[in-house]
PQR file with spaces between the fields and no chain letter, atoms N, CA, C, O and H, PARSE charges and radii, in Angstrom:
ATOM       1  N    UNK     1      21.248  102.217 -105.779 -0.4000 1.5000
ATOM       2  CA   UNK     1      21.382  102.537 -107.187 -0.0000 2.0000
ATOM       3  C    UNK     1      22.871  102.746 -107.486  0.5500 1.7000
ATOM       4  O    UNK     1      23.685  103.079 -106.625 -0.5500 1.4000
ATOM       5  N    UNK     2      23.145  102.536 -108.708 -0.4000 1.5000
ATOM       6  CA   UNK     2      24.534  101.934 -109.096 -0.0000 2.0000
ATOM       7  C    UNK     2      25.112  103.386 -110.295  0.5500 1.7000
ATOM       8  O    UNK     2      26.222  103.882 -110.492 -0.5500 1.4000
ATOM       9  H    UNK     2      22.484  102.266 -109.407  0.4000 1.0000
ATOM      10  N    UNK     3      23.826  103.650 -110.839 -0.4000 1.5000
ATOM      11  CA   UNK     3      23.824  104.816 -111.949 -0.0000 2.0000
ATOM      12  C    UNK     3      23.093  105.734 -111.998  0.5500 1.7000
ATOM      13  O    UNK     3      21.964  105.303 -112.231 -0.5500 1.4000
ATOM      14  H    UNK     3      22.925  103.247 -110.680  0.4000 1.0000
ATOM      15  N    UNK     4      23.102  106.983 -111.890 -0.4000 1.5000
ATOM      16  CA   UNK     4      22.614  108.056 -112.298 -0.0000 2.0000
ATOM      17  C    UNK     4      22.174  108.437 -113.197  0.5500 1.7000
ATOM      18  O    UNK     4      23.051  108.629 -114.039 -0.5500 1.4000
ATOM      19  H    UNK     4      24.019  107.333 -111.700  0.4000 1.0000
ATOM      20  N    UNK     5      20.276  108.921 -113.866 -0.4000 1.5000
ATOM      21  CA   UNK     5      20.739  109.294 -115.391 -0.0000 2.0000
ATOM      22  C    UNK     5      20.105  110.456 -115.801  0.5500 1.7000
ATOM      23  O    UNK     5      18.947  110.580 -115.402 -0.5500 1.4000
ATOM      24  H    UNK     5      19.563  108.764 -113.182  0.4000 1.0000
ATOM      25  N    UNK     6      20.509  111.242 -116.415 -0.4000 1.5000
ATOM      26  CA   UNK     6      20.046  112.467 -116.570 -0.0000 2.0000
ATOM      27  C    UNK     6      19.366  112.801 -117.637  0.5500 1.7000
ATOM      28  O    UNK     6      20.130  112.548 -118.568 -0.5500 1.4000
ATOM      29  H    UNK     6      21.449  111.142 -116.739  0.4000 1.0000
ATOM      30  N    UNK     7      18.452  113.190 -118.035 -0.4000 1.5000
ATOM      31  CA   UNK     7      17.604  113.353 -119.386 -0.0000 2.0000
ATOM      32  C    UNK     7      17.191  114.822 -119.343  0.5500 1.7000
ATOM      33  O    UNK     7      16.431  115.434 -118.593 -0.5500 1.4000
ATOM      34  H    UNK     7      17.831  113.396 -117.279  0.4000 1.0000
ATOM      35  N    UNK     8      18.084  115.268 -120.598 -0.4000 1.5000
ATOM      36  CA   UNK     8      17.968  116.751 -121.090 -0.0000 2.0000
ATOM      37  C    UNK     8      16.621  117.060 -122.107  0.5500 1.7000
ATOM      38  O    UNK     8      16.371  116.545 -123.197 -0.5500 1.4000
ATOM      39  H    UNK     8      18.701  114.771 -121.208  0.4000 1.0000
ATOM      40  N    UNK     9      16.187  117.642 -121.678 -0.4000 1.5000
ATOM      41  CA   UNK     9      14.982  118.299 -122.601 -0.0000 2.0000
ATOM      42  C    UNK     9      15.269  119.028 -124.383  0.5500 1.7000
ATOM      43  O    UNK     9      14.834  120.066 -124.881 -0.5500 1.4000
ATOM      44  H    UNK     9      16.391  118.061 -120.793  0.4000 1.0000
ATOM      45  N    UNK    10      16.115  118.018 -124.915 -0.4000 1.5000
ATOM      46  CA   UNK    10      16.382  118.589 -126.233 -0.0000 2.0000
ATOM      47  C    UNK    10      16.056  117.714 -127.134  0.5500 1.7000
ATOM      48  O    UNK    10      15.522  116.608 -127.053 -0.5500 1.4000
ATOM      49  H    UNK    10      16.468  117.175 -124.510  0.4000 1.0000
ATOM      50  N    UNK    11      16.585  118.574 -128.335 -0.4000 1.5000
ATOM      51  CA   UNK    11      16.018  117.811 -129.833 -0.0000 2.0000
ATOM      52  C    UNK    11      17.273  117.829 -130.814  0.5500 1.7000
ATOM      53  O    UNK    11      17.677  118.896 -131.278 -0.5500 1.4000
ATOM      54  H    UNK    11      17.020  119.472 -128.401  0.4000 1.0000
ATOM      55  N    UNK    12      17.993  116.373 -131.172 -0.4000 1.5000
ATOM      56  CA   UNK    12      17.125  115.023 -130.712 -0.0000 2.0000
ATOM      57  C    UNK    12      17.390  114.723 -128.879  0.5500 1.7000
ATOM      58  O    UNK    12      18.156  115.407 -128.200 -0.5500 1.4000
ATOM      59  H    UNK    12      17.665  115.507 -130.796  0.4000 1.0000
ATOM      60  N    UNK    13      16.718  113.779 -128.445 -0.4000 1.5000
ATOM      61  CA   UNK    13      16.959  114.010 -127.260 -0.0000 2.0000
ATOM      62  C    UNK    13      18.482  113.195 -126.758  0.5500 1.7000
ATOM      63  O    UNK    13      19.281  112.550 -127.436 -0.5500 1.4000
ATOM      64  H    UNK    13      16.095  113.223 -128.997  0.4000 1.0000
ATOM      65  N    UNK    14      18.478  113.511 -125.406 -0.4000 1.5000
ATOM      66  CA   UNK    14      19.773  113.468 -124.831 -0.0000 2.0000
ATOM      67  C    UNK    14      19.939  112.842 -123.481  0.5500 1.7000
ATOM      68  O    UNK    14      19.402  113.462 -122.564 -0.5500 1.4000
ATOM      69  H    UNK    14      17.828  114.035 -124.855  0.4000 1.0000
ATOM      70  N    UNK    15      20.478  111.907 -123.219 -0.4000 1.5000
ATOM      71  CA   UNK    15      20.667  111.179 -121.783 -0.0000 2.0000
ATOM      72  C    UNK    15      22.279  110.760 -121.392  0.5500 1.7000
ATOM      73  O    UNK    15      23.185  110.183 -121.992 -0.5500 1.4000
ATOM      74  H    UNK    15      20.914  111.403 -123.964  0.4000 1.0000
ATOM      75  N    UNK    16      22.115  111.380 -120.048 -0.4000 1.5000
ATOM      76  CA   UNK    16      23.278  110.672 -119.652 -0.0000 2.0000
ATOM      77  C    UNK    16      23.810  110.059 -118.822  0.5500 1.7000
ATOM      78  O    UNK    16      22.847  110.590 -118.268 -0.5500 1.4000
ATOM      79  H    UNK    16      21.378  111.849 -119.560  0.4000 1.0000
ATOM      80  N    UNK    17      24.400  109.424 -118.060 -0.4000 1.5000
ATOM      81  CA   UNK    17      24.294  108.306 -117.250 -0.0000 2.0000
ATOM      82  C    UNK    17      25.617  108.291 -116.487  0.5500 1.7000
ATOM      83  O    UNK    17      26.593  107.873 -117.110 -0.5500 1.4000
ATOM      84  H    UNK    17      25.183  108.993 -118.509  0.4000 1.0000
ATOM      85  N    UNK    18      25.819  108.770 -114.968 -0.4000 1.5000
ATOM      86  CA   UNK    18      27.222  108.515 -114.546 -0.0000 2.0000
ATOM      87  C    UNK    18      27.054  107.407 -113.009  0.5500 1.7000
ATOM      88  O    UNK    18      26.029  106.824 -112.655 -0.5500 1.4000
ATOM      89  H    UNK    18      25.027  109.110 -114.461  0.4000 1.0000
ATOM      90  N    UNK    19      27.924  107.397 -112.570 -0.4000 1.5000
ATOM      91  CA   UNK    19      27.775  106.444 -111.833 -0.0000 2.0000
ATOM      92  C    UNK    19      27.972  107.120 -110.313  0.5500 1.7000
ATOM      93  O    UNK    19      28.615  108.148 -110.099 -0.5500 1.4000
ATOM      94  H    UNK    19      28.756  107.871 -112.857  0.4000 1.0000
ATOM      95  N    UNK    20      27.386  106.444 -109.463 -0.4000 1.5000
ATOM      96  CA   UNK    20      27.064  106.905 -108.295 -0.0000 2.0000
ATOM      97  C    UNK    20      28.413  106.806 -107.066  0.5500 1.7000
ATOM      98  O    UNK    20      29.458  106.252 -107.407 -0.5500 1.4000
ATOM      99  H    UNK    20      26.864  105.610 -109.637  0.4000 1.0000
ATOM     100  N    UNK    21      28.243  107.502 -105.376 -0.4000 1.5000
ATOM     101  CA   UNK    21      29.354  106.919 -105.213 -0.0000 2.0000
ATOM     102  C    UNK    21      29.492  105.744 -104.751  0.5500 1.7000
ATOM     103  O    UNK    21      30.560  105.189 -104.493 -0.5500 1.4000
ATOM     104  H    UNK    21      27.394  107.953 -105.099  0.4000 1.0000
ATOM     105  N    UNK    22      28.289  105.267 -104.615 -0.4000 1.5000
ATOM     106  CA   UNK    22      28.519  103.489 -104.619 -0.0000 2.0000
ATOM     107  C    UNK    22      29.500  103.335 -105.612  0.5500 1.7000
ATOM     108  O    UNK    22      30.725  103.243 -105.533 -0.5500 1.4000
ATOM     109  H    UNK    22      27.421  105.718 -104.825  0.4000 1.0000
ATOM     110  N    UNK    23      28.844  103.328 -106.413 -0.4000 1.5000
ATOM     111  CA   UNK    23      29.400  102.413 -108.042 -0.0000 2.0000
ATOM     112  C    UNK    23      31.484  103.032 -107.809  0.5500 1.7000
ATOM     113  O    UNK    23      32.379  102.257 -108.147 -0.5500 1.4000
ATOM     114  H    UNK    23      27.849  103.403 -106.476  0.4000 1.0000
ATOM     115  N    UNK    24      31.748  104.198 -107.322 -0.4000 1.5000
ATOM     116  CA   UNK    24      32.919  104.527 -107.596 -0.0000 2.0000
ATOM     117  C    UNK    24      33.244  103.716 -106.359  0.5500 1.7000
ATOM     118  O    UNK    24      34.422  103.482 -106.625 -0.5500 1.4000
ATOM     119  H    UNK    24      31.021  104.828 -107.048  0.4000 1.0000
ATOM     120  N    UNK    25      33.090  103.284 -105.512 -0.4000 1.5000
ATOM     121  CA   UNK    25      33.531  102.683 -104.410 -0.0000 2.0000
ATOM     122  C    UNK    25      34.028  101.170 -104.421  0.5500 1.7000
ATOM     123  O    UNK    25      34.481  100.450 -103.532 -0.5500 1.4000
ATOM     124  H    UNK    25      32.133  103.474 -105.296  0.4000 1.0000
ATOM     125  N    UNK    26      33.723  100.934 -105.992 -0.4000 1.5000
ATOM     126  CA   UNK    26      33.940   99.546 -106.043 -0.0000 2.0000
ATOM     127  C    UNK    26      34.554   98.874 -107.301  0.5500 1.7000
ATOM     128  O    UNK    26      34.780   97.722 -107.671 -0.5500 1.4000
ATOM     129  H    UNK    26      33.355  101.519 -106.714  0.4000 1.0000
ATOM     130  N    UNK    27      34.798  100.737 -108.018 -0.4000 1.5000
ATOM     131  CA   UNK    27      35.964  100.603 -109.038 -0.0000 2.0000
ATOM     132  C    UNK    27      37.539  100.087 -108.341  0.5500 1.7000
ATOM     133  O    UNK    27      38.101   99.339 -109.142 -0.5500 1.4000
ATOM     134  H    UNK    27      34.614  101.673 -107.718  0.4000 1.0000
ATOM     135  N    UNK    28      38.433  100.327 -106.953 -0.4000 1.5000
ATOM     136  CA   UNK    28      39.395   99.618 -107.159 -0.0000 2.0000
ATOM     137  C    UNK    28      39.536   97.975 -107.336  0.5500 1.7000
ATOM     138  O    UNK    28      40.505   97.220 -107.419 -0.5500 1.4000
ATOM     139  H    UNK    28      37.977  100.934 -106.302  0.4000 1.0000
ATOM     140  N    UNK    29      37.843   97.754 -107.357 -0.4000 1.5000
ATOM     141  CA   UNK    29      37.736   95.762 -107.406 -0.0000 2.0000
ATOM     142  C    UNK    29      38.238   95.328 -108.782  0.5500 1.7000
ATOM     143  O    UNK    29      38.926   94.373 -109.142 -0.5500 1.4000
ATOM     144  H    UNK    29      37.056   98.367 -107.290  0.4000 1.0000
ATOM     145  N    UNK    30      37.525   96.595 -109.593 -0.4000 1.5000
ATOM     146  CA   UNK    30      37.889   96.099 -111.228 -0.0000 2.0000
ATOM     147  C    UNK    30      39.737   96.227 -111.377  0.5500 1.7000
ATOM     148  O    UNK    30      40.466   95.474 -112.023 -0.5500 1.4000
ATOM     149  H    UNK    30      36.965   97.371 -109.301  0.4000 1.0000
ATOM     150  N    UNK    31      40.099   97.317 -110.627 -0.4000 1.5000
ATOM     151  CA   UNK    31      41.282   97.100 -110.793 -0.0000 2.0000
ATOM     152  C    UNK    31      42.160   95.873 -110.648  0.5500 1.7000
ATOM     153  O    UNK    31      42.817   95.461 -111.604 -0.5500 1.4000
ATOM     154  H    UNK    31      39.506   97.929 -110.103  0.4000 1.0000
ATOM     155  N    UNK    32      42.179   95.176 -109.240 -0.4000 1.5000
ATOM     156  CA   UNK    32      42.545   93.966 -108.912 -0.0000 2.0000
ATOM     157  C    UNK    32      42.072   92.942 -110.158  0.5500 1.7000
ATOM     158  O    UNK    32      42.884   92.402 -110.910 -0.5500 1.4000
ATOM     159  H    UNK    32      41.645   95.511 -108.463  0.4000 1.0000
ATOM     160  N    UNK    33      40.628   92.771 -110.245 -0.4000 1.5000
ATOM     161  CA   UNK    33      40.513   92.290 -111.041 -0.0000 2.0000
ATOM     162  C    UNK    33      41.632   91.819 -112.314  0.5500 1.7000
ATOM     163  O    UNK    33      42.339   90.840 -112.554 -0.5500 1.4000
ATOM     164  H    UNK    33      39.969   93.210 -109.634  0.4000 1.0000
ATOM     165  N    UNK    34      41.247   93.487 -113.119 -0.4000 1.5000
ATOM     166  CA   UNK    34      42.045   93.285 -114.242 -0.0000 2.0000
ATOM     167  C    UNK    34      43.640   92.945 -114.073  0.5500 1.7000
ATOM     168  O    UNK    34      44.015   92.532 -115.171 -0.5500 1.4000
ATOM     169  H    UNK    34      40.673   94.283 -112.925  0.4000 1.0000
ATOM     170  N    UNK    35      44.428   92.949 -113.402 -0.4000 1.5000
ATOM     171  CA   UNK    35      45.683   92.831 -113.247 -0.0000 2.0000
ATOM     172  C    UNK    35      45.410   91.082 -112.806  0.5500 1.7000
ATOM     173  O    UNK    35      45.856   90.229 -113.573 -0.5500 1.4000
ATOM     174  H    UNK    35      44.123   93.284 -112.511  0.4000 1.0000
ATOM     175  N    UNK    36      44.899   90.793 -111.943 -0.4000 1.5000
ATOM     176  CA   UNK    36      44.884   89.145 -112.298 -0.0000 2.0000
ATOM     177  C    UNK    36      44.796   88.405 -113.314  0.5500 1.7000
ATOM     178  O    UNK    36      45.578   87.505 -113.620 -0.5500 1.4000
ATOM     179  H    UNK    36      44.536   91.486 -111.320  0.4000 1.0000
ATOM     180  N    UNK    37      43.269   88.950 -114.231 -0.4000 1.5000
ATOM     181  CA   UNK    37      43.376   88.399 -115.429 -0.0000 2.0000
ATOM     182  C    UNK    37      44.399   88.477 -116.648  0.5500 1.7000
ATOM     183  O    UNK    37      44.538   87.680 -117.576 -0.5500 1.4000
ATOM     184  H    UNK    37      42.634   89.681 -113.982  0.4000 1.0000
ATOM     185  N    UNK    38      45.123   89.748 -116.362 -0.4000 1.5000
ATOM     186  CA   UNK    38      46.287   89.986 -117.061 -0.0000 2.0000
ATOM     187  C    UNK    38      47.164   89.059 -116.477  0.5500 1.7000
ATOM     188  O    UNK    38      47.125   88.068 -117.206 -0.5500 1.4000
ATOM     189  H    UNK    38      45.010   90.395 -115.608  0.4000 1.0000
ATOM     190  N    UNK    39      48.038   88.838 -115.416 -0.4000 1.5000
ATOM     191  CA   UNK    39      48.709   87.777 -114.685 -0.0000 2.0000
ATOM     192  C    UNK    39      48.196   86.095 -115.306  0.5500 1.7000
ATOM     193  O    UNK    39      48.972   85.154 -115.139 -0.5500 1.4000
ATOM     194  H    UNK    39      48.069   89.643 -114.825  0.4000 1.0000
ATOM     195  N    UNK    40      47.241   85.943 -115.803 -0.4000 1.5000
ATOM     196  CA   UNK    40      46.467   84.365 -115.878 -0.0000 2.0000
ATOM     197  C    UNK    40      46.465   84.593 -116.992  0.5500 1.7000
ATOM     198  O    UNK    40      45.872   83.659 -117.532 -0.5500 1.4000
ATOM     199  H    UNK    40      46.611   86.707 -115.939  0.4000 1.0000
ATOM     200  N    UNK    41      46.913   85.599 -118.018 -0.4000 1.5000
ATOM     201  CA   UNK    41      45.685   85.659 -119.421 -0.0000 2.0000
ATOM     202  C    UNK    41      44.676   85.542 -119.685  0.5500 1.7000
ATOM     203  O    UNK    41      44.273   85.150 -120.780 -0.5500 1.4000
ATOM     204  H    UNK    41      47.395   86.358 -117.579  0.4000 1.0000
ATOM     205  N    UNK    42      43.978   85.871 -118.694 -0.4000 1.5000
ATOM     206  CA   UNK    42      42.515   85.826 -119.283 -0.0000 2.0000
ATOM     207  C    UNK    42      41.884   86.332 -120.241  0.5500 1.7000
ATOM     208  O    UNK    42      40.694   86.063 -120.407 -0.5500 1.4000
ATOM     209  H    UNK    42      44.306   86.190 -117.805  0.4000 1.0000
């Protein structure tokens, strides 16, 4: 699982969603990423 989500018992209701440490483990990819496509203009 990639996301976490949390659902609060209120009114109106309320959810929230963070990301796991998978998911943070594979934020420096987006980094590379984005700096290439910046480099190419993408």
């Amino acid at each position: 699982m990639l996301v976490e989500r949390t659902a609060y018992d209120e009114v109106p209701p309320r959810v929230e969603y963070a990301p796991t440490e998978k998911a943070r483990s594979i934020f420096p990819v987006f980094g590379h990423l984005h700096r290439w496509a910046i480099t190419y203009e993408l």
